[in-house]
ROSE-4610 file (N, C-alpha, C; in Angstrom, 1 decimal, always signed):
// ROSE-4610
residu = [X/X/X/X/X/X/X/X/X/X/X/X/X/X/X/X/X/X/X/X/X/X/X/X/X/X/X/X/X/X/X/X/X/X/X/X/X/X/X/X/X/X/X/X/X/X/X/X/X/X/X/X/X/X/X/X/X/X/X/X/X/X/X/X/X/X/X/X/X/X/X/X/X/X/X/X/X/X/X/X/X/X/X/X/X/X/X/X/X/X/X/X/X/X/X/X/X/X/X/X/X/X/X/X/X/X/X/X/X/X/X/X/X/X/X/X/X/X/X/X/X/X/X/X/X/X/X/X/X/X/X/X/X/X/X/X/X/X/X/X/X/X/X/X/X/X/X/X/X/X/X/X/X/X/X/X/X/X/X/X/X/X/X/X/X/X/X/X/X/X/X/X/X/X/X/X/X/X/X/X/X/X/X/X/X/X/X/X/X/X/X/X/X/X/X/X/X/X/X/X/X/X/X/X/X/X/X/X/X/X/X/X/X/X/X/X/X/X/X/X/X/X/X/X/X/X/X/X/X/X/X/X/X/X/X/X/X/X/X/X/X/X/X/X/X/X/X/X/X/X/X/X/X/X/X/X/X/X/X/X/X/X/X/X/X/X/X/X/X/X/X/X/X/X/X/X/X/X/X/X/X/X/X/X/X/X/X/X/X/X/X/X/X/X/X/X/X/X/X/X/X/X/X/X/X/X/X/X/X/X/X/X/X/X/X/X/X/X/X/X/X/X/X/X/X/X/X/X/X/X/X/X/X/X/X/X/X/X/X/X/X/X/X/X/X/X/X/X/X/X/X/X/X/X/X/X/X/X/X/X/X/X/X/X/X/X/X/X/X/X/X/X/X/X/X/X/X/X/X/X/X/X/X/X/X/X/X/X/X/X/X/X/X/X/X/X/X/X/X/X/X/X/X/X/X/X/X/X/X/X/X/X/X/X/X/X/X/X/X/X/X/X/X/X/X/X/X/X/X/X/X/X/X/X/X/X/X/X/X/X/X/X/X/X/X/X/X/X/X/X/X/X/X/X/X/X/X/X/X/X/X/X/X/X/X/X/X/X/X/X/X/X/X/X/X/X/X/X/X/X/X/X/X/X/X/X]
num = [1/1/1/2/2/2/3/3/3/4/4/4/5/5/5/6/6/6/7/7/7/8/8/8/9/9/9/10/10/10/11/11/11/12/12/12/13/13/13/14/14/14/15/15/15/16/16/16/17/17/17/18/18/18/19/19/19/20/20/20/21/21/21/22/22/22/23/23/23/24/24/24/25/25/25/26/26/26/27/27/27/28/28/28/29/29/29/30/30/30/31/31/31/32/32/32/33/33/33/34/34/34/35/35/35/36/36/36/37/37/37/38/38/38/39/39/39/40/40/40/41/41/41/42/42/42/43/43/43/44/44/44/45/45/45/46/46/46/47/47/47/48/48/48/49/49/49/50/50/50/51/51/51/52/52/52/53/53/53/54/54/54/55/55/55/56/56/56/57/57/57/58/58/58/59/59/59/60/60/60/61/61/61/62/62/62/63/63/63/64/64/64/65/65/65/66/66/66/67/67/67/68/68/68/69/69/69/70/70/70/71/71/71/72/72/72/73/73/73/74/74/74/75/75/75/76/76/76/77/77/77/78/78/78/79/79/79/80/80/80/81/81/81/82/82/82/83/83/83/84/84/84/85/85/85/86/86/86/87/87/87/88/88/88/89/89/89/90/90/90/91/91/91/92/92/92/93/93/93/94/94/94/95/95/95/96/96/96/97/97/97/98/98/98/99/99/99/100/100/100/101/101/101/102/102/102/103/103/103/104/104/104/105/105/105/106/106/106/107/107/107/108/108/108/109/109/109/110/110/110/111/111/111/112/112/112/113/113/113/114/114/114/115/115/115/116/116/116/117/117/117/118/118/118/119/119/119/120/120/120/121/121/121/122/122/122/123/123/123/124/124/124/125/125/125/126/126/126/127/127/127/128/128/128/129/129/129/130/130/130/131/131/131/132/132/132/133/133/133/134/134/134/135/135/135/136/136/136/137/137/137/138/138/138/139/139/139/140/140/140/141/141/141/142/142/142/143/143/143/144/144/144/145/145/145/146/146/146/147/147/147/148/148/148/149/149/149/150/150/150/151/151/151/152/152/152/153/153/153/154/154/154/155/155/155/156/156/156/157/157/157/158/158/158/159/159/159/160/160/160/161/161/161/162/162/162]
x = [+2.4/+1.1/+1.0/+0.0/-0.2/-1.5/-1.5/-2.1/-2.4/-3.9/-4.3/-4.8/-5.1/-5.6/-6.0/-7.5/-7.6/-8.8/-9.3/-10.2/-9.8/-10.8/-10.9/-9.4/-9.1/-7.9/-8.4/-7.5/-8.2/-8.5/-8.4/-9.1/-7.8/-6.5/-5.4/-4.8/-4.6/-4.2/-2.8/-1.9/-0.6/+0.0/-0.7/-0.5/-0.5/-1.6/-1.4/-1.0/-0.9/+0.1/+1.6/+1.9/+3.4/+3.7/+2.6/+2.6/+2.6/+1.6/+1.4/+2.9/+3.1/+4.4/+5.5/+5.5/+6.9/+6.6/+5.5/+5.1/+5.2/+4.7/+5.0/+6.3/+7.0/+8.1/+7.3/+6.6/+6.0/+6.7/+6.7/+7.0/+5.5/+6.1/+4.7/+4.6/+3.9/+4.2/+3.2/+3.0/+2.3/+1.9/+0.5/-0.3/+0.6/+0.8/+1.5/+2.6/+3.2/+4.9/+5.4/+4.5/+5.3/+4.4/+3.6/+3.3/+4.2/+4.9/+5.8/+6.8/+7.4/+8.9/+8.5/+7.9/+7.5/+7.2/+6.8/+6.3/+5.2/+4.3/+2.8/+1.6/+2.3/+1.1/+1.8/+1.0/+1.5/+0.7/+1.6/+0.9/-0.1/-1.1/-2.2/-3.2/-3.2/-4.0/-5.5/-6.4/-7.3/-8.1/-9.5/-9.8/-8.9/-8.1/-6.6/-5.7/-6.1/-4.9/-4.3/-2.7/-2.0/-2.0/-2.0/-2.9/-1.6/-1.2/-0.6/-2.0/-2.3/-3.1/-2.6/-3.1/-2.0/-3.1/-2.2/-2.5/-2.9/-4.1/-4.5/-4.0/-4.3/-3.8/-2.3/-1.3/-0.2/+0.3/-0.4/-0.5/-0.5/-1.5/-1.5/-0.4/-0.2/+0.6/+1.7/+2.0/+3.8/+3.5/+2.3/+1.9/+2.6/+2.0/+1.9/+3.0/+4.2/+5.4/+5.5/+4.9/+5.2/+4.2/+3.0/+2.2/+2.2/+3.0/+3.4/+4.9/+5.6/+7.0/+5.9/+6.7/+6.6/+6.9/+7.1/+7.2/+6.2/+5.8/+5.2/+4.8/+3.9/+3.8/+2.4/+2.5/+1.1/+1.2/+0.3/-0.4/-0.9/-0.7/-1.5/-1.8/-3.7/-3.9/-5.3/-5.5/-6.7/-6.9/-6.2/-5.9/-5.8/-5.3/-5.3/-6.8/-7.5/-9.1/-9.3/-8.7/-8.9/-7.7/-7.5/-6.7/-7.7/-7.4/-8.2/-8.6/-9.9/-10.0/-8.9/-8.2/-7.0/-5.9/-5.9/-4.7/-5.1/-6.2/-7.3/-7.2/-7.4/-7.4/-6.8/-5.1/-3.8/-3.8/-4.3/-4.4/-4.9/-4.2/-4.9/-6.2/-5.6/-6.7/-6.9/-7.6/-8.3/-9.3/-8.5/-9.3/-9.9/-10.9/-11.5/-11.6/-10.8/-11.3/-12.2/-13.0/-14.2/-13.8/-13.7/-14.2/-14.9/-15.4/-16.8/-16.3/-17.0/-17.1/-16.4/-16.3/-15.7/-14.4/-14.4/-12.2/-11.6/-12.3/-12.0/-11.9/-12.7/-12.8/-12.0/-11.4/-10.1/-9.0/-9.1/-7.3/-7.2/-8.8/-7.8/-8.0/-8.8/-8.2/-7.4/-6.5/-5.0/-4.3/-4.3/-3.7/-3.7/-4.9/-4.6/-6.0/-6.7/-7.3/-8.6/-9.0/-10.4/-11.5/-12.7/-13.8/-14.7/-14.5/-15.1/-14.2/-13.0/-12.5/-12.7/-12.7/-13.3/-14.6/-15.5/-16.9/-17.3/-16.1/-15.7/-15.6/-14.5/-14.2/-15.0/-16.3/-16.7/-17.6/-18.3/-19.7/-19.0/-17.7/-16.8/-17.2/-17.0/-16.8/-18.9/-19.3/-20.6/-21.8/-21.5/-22.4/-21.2/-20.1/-19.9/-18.9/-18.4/-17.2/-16.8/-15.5/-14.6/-15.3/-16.1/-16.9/-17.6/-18.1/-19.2/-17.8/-16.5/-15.9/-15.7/-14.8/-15.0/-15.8/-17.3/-18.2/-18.4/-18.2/-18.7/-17.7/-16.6/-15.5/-15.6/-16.8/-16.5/-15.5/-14.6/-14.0/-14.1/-14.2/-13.8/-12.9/-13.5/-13.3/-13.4/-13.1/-13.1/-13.4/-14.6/-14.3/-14.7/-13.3/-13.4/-13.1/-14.3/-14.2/-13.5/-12.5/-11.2/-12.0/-11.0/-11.2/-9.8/-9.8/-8.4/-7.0/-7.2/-6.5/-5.8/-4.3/-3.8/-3.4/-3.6/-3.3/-4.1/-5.7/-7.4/-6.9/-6.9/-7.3/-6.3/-4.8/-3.9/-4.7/-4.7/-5.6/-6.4/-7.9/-8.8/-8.2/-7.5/-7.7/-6.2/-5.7/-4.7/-5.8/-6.7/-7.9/-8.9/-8.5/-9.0/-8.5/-6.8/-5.9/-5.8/-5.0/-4.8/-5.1]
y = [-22.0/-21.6/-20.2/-19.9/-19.0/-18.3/-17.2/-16.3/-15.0/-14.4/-13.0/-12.4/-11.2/-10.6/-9.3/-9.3/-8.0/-7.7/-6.0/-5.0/-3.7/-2.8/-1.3/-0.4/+0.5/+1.5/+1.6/+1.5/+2.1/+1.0/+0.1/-1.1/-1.7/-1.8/-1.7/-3.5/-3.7/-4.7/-4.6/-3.5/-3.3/-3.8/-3.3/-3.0/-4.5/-4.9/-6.2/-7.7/-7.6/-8.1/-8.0/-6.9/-6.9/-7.1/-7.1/-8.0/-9.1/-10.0/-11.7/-12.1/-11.3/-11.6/-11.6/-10.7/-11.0/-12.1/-12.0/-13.3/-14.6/-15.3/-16.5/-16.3/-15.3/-15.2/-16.0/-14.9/-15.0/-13.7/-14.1/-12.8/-12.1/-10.9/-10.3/-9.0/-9.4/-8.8/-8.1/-6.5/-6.0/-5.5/-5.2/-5.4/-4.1/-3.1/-1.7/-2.0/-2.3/-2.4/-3.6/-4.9/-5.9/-5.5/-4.6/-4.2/-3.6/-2.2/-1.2/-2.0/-2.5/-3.4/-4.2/-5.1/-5.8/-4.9/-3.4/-2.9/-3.3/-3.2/-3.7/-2.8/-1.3/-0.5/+0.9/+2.0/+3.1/+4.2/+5.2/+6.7/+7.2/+7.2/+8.1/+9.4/+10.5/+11.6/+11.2/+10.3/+10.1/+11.1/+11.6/+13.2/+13.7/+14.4/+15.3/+14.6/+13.4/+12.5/+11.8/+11.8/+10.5/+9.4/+8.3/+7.1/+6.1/+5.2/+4.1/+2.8/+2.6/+1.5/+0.5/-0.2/-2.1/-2.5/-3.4/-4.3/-5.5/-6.3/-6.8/-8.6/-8.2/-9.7/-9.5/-8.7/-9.0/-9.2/-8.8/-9.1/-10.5/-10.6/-12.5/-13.4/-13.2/-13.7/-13.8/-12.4/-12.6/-13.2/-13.3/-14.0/-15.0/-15.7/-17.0/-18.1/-17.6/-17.8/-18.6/-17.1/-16.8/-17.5/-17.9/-19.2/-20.3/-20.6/-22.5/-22.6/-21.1/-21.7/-22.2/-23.1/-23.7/-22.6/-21.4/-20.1/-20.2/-19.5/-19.1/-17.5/-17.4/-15.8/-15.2/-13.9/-13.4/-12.0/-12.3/-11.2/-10.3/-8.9/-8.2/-7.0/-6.1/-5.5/-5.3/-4.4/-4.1/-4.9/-5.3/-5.2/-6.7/-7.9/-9.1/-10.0/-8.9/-9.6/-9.4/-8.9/-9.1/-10.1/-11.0/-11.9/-12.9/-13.7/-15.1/-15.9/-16.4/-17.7/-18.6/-19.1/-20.1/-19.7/-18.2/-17.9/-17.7/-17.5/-17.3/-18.6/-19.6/-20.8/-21.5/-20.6/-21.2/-21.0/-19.8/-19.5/-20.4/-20.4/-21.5/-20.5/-19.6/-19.0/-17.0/-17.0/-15.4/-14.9/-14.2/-12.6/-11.5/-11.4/-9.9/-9.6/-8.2/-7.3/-6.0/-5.9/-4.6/-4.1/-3.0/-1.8/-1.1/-0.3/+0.8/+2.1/+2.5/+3.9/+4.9/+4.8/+6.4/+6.2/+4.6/+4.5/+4.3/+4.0/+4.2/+5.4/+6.6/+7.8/+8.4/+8.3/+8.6/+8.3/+7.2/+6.5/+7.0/+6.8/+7.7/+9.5/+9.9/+11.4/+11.9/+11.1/+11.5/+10.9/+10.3/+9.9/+10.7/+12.1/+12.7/+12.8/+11.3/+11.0/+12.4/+12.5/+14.0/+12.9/+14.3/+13.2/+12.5/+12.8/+12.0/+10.6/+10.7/+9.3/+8.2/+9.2/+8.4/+8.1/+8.7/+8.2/+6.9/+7.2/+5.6/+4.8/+4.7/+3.5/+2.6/+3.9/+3.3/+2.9/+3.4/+3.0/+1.4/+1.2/+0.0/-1.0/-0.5/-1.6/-2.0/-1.1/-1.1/-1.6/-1.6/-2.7/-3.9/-4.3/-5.6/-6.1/-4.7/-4.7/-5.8/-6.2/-7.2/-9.0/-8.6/-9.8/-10.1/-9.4/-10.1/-10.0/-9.7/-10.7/-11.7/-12.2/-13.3/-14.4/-13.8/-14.6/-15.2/-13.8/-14.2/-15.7/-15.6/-16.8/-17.6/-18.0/-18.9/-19.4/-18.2/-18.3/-18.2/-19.3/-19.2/-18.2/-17.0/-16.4/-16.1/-15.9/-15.4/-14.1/-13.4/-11.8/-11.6/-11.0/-10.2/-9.0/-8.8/-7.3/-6.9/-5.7/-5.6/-3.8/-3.9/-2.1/-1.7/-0.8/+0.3/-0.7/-1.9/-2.5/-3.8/-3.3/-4.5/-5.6/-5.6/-7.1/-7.9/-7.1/-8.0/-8.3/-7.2/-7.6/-9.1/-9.1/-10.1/-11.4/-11.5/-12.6/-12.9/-12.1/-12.8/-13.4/-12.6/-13.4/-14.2/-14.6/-15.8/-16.6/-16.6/-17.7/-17.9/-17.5/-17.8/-18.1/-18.3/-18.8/-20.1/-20.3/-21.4/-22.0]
z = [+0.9/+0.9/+0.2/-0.7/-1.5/-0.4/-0.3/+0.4/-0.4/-0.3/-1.5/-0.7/+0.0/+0.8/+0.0/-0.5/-0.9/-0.1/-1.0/-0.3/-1.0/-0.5/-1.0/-0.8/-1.0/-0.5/+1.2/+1.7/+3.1/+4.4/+3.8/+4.7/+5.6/+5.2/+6.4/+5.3/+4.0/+3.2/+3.4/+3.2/+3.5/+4.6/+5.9/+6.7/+7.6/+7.4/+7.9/+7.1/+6.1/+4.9/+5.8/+6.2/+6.5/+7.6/+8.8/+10.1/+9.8/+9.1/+8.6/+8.1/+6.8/+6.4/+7.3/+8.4/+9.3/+10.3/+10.8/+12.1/+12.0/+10.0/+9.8/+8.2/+8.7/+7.6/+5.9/+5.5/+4.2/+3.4/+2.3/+1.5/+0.8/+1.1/+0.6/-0.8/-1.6/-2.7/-3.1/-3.1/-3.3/-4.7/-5.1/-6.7/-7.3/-6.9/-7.4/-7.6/-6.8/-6.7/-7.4/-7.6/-8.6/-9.7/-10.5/-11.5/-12.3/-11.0/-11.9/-11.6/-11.2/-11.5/-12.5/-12.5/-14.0/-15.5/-15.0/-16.3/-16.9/-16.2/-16.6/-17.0/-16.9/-17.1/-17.5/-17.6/-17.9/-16.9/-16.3/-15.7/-17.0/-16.3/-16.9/-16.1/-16.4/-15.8/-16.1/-15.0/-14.5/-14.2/-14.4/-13.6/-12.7/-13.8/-12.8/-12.0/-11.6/-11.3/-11.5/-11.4/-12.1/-11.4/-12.4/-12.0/-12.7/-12.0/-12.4/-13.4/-14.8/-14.9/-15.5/-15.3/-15.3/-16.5/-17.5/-17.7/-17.5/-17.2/-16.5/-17.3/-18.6/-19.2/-19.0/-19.1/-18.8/-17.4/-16.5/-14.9/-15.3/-15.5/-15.4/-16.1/-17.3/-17.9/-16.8/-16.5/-15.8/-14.2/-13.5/-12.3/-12.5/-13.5/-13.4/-12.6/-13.5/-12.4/-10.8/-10.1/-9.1/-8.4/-9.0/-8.5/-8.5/-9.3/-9.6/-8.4/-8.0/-7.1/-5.7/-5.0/-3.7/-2.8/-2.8/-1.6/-1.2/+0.4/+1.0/+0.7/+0.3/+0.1/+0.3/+0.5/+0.7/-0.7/-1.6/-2.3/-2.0/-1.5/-0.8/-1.9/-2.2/-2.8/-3.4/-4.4/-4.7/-6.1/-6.9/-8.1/-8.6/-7.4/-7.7/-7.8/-7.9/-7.5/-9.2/-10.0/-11.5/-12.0/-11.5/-11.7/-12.8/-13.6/-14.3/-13.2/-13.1/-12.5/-12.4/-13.9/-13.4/-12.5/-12.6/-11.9/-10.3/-9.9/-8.6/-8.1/-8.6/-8.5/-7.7/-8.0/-7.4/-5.8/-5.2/-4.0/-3.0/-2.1/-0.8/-0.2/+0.2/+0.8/+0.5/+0.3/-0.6/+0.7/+1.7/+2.3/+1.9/+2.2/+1.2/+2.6/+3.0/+4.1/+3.8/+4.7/+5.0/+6.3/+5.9/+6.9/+7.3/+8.4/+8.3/+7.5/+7.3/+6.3/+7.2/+8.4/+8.7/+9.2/+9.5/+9.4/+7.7/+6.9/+5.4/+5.3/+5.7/+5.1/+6.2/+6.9/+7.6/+7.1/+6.9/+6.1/+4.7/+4.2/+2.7/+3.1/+3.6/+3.9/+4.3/+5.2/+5.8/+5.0/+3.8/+2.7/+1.5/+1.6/+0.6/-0.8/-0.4/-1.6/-1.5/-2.4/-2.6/-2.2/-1.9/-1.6/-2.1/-3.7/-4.4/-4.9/-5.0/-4.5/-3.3/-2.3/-0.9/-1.3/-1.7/-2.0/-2.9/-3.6/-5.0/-4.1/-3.5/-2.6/-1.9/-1.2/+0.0/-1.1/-1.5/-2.5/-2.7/-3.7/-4.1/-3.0/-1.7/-0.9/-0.3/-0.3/-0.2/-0.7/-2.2/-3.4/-3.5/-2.5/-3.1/-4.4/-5.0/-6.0/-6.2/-4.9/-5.6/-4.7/-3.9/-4.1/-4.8/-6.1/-7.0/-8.1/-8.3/-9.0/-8.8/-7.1/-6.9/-7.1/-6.2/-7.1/-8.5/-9.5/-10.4/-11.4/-10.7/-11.2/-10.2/-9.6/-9.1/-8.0/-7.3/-6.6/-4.5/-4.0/-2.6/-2.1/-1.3/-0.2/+1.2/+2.2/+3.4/+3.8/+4.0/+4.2/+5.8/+6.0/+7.4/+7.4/+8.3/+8.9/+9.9/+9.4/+10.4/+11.2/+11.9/+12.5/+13.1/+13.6/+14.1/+14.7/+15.0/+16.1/+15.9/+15.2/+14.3/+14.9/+16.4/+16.8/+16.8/+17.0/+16.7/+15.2/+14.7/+12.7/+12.6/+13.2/+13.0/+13.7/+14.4/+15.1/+14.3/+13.9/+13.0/+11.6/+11.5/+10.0/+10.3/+10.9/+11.0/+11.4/+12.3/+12.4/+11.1/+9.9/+8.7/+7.7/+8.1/+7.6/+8.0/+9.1/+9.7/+10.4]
């Protein structure tokens, strides 16, 4: 089973990605980390920040792979929501998690991010960002709203898995 769990910075994608992944022994591969091991993008100074940005047609291209193997795995990330339709396609099941505005703007504040990044985010998650991609391809989602308490957030969304 192919599993994608995305959402804003902040919303707890990691975090419970790597509970899921250990509970039903899934591998879990996150959008940053198999980008820069693949070499899919270049550091760029973003307004003053360095910013990892991906290639988004080479993302796919080198996906592809890893969606046609028979593994169990979970996608976790911000970044796989710009995937192709065909490659979207492959997924059994696609989580978009939400959060409320003031545990987002806690997680990325104690993370460092400024406040006009936290304001990107929430706004991101607020007009519907990576759900009017999904929509716009056509793609079946699940969005749940998680909060502070990772054995609730684990529960729900295993109840929208399995």
């Amino acid at each position: 089973m192919k599993i994608l769990i995305s959402g804003i910075p902040g919303v707890g994608k990691s975090e419970i990605s790597k509970e899921l992944g250990k509970q039903k022994k899934y591998k879990v591969i996150n959008d940053k980390d198999y980008c820069k091991k693949n070499n899919l993008g270049n550091f760029e100074v973003i307004e003053g920040n360095k910013e990892y940005v991906v290639s988004i047609g080479d993302l796919n291209k080198s996906i592809s792979n890893y969606l046609k193997s028979k593994d169990n795995l979970i996608f976790e990330g911000h970044l796989w929501c710009e995937l192709s339709k065909s490659n979207l396609k492959c997924f059994d099941k696609i989580i978009l998690l939400t959060a409320n505005k003031k545990l987002i703007y806690e997680r990325l504040k104690k993370r460092g991010y400024g406040p006009v990044k936290i304001e990107e985010n929430i706004f991101c998650q607020e007009h519907g960002y990576i759900s009017e991609i999904f929509d716009s391809k056509n793609i079946k989602y699940t969005k749940v709203k998680i909060n502070d308490n990772l054995k609730d957030n684990i529960k729900k969304i295993s109840e929208k898995i399995w």
